[in-house]
C-alpha positions in Angstrom: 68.5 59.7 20.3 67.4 63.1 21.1 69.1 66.2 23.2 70.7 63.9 25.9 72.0 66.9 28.9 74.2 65.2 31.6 74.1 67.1 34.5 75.5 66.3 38.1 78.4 63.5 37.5 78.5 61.0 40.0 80.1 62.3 43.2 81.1 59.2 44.2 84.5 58.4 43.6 85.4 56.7 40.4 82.3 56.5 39.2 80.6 57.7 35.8 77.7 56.9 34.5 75.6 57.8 31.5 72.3 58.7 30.3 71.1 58.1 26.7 67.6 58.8 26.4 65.0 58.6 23.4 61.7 60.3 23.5 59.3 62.0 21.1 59.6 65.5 20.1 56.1 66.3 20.0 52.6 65.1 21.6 49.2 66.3 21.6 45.3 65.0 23.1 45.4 62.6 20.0 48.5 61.3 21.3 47.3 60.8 24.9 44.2 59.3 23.3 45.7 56.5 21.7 48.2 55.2 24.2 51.3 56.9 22.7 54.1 56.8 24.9 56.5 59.5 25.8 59.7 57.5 26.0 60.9 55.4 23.1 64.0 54.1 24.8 66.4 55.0 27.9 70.1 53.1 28.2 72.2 53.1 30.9 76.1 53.1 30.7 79.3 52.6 33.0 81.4 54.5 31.7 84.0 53.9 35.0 86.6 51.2 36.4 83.8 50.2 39.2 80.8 48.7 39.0 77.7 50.5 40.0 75.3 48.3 42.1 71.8 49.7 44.2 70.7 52.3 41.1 67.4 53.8 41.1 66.4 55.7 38.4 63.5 57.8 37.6 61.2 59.4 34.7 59.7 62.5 35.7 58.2 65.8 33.6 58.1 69.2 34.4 54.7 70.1 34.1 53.0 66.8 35.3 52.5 65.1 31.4 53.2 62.2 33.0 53.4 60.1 36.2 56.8 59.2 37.8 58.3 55.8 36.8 60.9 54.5 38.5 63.0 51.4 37.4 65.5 49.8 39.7 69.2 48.3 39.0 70.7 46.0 40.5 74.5 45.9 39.2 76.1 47.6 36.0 79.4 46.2 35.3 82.4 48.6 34.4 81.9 49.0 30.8 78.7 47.6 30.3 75.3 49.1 28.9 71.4 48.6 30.2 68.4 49.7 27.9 65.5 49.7 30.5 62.8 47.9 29.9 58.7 48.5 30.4 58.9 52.3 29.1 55.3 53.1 28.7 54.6 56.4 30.4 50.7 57.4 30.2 50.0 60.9 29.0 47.7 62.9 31.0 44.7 63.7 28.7 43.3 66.3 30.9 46.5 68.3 30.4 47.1 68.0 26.7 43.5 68.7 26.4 43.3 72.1 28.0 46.0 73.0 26.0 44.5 76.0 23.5 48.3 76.9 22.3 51.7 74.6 22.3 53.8 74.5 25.5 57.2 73.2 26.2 57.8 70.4 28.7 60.8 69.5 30.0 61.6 64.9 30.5 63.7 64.4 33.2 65.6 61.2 33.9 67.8 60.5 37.0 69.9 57.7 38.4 70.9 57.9 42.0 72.4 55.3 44.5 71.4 56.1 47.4 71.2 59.9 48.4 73.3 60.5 45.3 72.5 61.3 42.5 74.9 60.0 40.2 73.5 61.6 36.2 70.4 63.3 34.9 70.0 63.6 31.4 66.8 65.9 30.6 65.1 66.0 27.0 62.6 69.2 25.9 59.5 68.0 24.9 56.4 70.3 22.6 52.9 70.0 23.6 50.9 71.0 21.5 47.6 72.4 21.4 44.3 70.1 21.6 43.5 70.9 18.0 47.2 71.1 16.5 48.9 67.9 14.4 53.0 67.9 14.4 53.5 67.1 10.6 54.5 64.3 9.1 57.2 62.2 10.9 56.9 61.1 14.0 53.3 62.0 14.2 52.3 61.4 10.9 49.8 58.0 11.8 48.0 60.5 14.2 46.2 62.4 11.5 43.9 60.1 11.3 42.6 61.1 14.7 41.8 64.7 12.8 39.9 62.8 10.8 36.2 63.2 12.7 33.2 60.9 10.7 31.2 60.9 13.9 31.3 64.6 14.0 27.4 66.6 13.2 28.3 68.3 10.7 29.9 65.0 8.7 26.1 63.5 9.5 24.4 66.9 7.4 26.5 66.3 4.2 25.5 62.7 4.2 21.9 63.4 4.5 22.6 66.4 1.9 24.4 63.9 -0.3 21.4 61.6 0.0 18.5 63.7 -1.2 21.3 64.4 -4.3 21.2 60.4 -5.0 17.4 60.7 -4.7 16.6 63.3 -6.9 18.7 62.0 -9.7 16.3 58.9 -9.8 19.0 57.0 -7.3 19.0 55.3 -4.3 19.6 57.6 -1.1 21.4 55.0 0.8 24.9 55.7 2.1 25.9 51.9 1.3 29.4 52.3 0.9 31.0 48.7 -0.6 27.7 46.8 -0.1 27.1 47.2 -3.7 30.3 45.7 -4.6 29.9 47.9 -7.5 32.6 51.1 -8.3 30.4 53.1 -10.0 27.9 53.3 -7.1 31.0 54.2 -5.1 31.6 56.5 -7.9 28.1 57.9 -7.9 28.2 57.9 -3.8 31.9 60.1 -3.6 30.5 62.5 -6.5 27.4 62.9 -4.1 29.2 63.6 -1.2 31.2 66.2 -2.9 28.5 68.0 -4.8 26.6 68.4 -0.9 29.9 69.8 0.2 30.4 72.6 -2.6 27.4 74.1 -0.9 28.7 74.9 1.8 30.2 78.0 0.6 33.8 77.7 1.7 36.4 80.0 1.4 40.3 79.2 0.8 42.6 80.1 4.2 46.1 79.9 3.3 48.4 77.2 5.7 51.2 77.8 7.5 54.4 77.4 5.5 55.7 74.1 5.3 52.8 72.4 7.4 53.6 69.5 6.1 56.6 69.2 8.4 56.3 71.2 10.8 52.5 70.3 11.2 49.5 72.9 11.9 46.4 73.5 14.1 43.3 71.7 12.6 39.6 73.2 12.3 37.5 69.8 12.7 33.7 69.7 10.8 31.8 71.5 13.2 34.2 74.8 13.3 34.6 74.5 9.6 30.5 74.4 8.9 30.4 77.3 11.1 33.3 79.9 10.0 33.0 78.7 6.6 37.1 78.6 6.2 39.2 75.8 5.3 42.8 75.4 4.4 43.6 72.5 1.9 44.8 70.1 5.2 41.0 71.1 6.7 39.1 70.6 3.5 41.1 66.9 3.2 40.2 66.1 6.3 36.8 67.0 6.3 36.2 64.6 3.0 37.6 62.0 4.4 35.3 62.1 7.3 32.1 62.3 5.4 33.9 58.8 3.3 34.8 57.3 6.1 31.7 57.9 7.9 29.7 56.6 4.2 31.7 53.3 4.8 34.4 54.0 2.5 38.0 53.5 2.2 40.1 57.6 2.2 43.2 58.3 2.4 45.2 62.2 2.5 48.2 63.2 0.3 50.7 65.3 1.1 52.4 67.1 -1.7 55.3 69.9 -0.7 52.9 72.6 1.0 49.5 71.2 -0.2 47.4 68.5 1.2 44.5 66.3 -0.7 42.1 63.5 -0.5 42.0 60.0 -1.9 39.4 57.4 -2.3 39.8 53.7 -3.0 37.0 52.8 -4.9 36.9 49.1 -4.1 37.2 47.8 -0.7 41.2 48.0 -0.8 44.2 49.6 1.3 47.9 50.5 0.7 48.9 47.8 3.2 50.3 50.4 5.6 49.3 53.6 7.5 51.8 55.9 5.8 53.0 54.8 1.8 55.8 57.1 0.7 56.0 55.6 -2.7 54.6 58.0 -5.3 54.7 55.5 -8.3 52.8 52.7 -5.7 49.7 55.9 -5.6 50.3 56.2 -9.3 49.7 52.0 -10.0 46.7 52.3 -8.2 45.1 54.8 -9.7 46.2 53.7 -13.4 44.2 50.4 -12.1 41.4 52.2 -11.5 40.9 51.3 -7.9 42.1 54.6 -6.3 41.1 58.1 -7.3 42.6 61.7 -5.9 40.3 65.0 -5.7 41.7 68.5 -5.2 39.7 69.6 -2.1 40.9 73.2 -2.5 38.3 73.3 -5.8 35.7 72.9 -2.8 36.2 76.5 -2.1 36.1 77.9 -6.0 33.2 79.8 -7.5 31.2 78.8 -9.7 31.2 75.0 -7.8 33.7 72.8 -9.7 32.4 68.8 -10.8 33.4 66.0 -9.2 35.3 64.5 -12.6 37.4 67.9 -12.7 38.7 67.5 -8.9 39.5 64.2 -9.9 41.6 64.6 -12.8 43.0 68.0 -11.1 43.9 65.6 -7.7 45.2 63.1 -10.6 47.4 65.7 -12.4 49.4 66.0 -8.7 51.1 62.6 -8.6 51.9 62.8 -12.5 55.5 62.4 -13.2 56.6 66.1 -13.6 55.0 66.6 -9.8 56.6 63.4 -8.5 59.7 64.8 -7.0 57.3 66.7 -4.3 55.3 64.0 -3.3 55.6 63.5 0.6 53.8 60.8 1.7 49.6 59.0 1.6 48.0 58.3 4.9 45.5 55.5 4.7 43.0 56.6 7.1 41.4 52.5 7.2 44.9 51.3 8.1 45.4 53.7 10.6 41.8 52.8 12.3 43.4 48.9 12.3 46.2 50.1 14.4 43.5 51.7 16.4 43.7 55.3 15.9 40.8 56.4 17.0 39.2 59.6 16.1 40.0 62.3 18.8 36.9 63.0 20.6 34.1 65.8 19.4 34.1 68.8 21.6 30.4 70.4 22.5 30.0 74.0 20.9 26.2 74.4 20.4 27.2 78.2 20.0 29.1 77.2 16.5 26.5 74.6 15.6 23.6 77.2 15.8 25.7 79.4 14.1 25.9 77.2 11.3 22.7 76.3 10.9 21.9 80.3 10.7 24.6 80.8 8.3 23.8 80.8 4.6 25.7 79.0 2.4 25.8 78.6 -1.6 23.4 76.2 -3.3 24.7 72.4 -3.4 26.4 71.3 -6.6 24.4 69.3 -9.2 25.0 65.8 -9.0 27.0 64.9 -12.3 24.2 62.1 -14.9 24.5 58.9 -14.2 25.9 58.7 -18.0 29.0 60.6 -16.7 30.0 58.2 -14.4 32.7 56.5 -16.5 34.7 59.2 -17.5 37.2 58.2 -14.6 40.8 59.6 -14.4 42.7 58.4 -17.3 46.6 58.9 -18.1 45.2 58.6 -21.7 42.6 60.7 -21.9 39.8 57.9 -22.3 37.1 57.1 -20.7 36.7 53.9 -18.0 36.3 50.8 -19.6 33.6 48.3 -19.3 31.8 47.8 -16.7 30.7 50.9 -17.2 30.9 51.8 -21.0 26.9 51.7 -22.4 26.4 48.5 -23.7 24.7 47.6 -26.9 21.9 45.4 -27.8 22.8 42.0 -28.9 20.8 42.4 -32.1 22.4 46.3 -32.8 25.4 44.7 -33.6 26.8 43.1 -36.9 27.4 39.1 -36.8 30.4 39.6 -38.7 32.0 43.5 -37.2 34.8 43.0 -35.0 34.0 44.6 -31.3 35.1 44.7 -28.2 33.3 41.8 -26.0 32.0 44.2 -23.2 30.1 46.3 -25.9 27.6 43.1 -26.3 25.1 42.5 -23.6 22.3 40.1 -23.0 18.7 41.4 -23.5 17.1 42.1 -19.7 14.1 41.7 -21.4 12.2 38.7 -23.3 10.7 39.8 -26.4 7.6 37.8 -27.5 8.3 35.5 -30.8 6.4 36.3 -34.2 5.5 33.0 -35.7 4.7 32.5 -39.7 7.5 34.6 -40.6 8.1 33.1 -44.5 11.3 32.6 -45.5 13.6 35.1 -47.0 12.0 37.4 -45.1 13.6 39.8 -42.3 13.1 42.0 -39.4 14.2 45.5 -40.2 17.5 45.9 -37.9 20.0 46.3 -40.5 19.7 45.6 -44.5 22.2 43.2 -45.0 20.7 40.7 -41.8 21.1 37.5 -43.1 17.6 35.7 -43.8 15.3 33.9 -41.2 14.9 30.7 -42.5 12.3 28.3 -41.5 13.3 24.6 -40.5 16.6 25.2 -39.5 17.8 24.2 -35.6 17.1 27.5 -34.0 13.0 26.7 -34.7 12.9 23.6 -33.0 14.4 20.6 -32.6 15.7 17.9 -35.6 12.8 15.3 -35.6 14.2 14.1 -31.7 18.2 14.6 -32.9 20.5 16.8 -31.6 21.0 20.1 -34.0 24.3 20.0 -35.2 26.1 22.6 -38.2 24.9 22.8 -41.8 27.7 22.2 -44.5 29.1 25.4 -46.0 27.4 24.4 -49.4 24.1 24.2 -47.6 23.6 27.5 -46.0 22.2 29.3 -49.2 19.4 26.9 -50.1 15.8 26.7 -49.0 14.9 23.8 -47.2 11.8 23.5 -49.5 11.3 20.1 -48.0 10.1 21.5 -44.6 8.2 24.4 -45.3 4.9 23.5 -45.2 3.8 22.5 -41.6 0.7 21.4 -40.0 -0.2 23.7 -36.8 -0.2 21.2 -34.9 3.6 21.1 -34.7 3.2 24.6 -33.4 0.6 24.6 -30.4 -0.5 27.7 -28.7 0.7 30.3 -31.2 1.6 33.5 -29.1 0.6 35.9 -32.1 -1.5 35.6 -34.5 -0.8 36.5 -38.2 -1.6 40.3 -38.6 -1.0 41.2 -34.6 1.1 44.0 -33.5 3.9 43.3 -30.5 4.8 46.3 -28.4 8.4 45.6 -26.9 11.0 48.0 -25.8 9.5 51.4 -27.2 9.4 49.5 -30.7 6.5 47.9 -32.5 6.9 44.5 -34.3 4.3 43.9 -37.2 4.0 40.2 -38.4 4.9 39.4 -41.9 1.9 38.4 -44.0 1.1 34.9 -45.1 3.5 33.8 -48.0 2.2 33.3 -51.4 0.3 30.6 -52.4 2.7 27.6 -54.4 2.5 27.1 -57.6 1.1 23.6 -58.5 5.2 22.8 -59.6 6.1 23.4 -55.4 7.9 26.3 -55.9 6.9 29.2 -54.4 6.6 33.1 -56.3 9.4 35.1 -54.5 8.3 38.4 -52.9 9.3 41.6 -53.8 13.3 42.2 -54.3 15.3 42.9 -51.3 16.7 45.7 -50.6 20.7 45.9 -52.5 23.1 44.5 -49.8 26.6 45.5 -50.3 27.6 42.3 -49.1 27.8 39.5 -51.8 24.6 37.9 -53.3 24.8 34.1 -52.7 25.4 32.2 -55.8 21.7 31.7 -57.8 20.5 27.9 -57.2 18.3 26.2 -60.3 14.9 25.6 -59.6 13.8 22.2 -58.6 11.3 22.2 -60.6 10.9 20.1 -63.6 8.9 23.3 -65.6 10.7 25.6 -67.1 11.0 29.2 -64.6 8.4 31.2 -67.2 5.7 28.4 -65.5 6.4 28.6 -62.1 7.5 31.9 -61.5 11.2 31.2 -60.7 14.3 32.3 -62.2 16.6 29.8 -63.3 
């Protein structure tokens, strides 16, 4: 309950009544906007022997923030206590619009019976200026409605933002989720940032403990054009340009400081305000939520998008915990309809920010840089965004993490003839290409199924020699070159010519493997080696 002032006790004999009444502190045109009421709760009590029968009482303010409401009694036993029902009380937009500085307004609610008026209880109310928010609190949902994505100059940075994505060889289009990818929304936020470090902003310092006590607000437009933002200005102006990209922001409040967060998939804290500093912690050690210091927008030389994120990281750590106030998800807040408070018309700032000069837009960080997401630990973000290596770059038998492998995008163009024993240069110890086993073809019409551990070092003489038939429409011929992914493939030549024993004269030595040489097979060969070439 809030100052309750009795005033005029009931002049009829033996009787007393009382006035509780519970109304909001503070409102402003955002609260008018978005049907906030004035009164949260009256209650009526007879505090004398009688009972009170005939009341009328009435809700009036002093100037005209709302319309009179009058509620009507019918009998209040001694003793007994009434909350009054139906309490909402329109706020008149017109007035809390005009309003260039705060006011006070003074609540006034009466019971009477009759021609007397038997208690009036009268509450102090702020209103504040069109352009002013009351702090966390009671008002805290409403910052949302200072967060302006329809507002012109949100609509430059996108299209700033956009010829970014082009000219790094990305797509322009402001697609917010549709990728269902986080590093596009990565890519996308880092934009968006790098368009507004061009701007040229400069630091204004807040009012001391704004937090709480709440300041006035310079939306896009007036920012664009004076070029000053506190950190509560420069928070809100990111999150308008996110919001109005089709992303998910949300603004932290620290003790005396203000910054933005993103969610990076399509996510939410659950509730418009989350005042659990571990719960913004979780989600950003999941990777799904990252904070930037918008102050950094106004440092010179610009400052990356990866260092605002790991400064707006380093404010939730544990050894800043203890003045963590509270994260406003602005997405939430637009579910409990909070709408944004509507865009005033000042051509005269517009054209003055168009004339104004500001410094060049940031670089947009390499695509490669994308990864390096804020970490606790230091590292980088994990898979899908690590670079991934070529299924043949990597050894058969090396343990690696799974999301280092990835499929060809690519089909590469077979060289057929390769001779056994003989390999293509991706590493020296690749085991050796052997001709007749189940990855050629299939086993005479039967399914392929695992050699025995004390086959996999012999030839399978038996099947080397093939008619062409077997082999219809070679792709390339003996002697061709294959160009395939910046790389050039040269067929093997023809194998030797066997010896009239069936055993073919090996090739020139391969190259020493430091893994171990397979145990030497005899030859199958009747001869002796000195007559067919082989060594025993």
């Amino acid at each position: 309950m809030r100052n309750i002032l009795l005033e005029a006790p009931g002049r009829t004999a033996g009787t007393a009544l009382e006035i509780a009444v519970d109304a909001v502190a503070r409102v402003n045109a955002a609260s008018a906007q978005n049907g906030v009421s004035i009164l949260r709760g009256i209650t009526l009590r007879n505090a004398g022997p009688v009972p009170l029968e005939g009341l009328t009482v009435t809700a009036d303010c002093r100037p005209g923030l709302i319309r009179p409401k009058t509620w009507t009694v019918d009998r209040l036993a001694p003793g007994a206590s009434l909350a009054l029902p139906q309490l909402d009380t329109p706020l008149d937009p017109a007035l809390l619009g005009g309003l260039n500085e705060a006011e006070l307004g003074e609540l006034a609610v009466s019971a009477a019976k009759g021609e007397d008026q038997l208690a009036r209880a009268t509450v102090q109310v702020e209103m504040l200026a069109r352009d002013e928010w009351g702090g966390l609190g009671e008002m805290a949902h409403l910052l949302a409605a200072h967060v302006s994505p329809n507002d012109a100059a949100v609509a430059a940075v996108l299209k700033e933002a956009s010829g970014l994505l082009e000219a790094a060889g990305h797509d322009g289009a402001i697609d917010g989720y549709q990728s269902k990818d986080p590093g596009r929304v990565w890519m996308l936020a880092g934009a968006i940032w790098s368009a507004l470090t061009g701007l040229g902003l400069s630091y204004a310092v807040p009012p001391a403990s704004f937090e709480t006590r709440g300041q006035k607000i310079r939306d896009p437009g007036r920012i664009r054009a004076e070029g000053l933002a506190t950190c509560l200005d420069s928070a809100l102006f990111l999150a308008a340009c996110y919001e109005a990209a089709g992303l998910n922001p949300a603004v932290l409040f620290s003790e005396d400081h203000a910054w933005t967060g993103l969610w990076l998939a399509e996510r939410d804290f659950g509730a418009v305000t989350e005042p659990d500093v571990v719960a913004v912690r979780k989600a950003a050690d999941a990777r799904d939520f990252v904070m930037l210091e918008t102050v950094l927008l106004t440092k010179r030389p610009s400052i990356g998008f990866e260092q605002a994120a790991s400064a707006g990281r380093e404010l939730t750590a544990e050894h800043n915990e203890h003045a963590f106030r509270m994260a406003v998800d602005i997405r939430r807040a637009r579910a409990a309809r909070i709408r944004p408070l509507a865009a005033r018309q000042r051509d005269a700032l517009l054209l003055a920010a168009r004339q104004r000069g500001g410094a060049a837009s940031g670089q947009l960080f390499e695509p490669g840089q994308r990864q390096h997401f804020p970490d606790p630990g230091g590292d980088p973000r994990p898979a899908p965004f690590a670079d991934p290596q070529r299924k043949g770059d990597v050894f058969r038998d090396a343990e690696m993490r799974e999301e280092r492998v990835a499929l060809e995008d690519e089909a590469e163009i077979p060289v057929l003839g390769i001779a056994g024993g003989d390999v293509l240069a991706l590493h020296q110890d690749a085991a050796r290409a052997r001709r007749g086993e189940a990855r050629d073809r299939h086993q005479q019409g039967r399914l392929a199924r695992a050699r025995r551990p004390e086959q996999r070092d012999e030839l399978a003489l038996g099947h080397l020699e093939r008619d062409p038939v077997q082999r219809p429409d070679p792709a390339i011929g003996l002697g061709e070159r294959v160009d395939g992914e910046k790389r050039h493939l040269t067929a093997r030549p023809a194998p030797a010519a066997r010896s009239s024993s069936g055993c073919r004269r090996r090739r020139a030595r391969r190259p020493r493997s430091r893994w171990p040489r397979p145990r030497s097979r005899p030859c199958p060969a009747a001869r002796p080696a000195a007559a067919c070439g082989c060594r025993a």
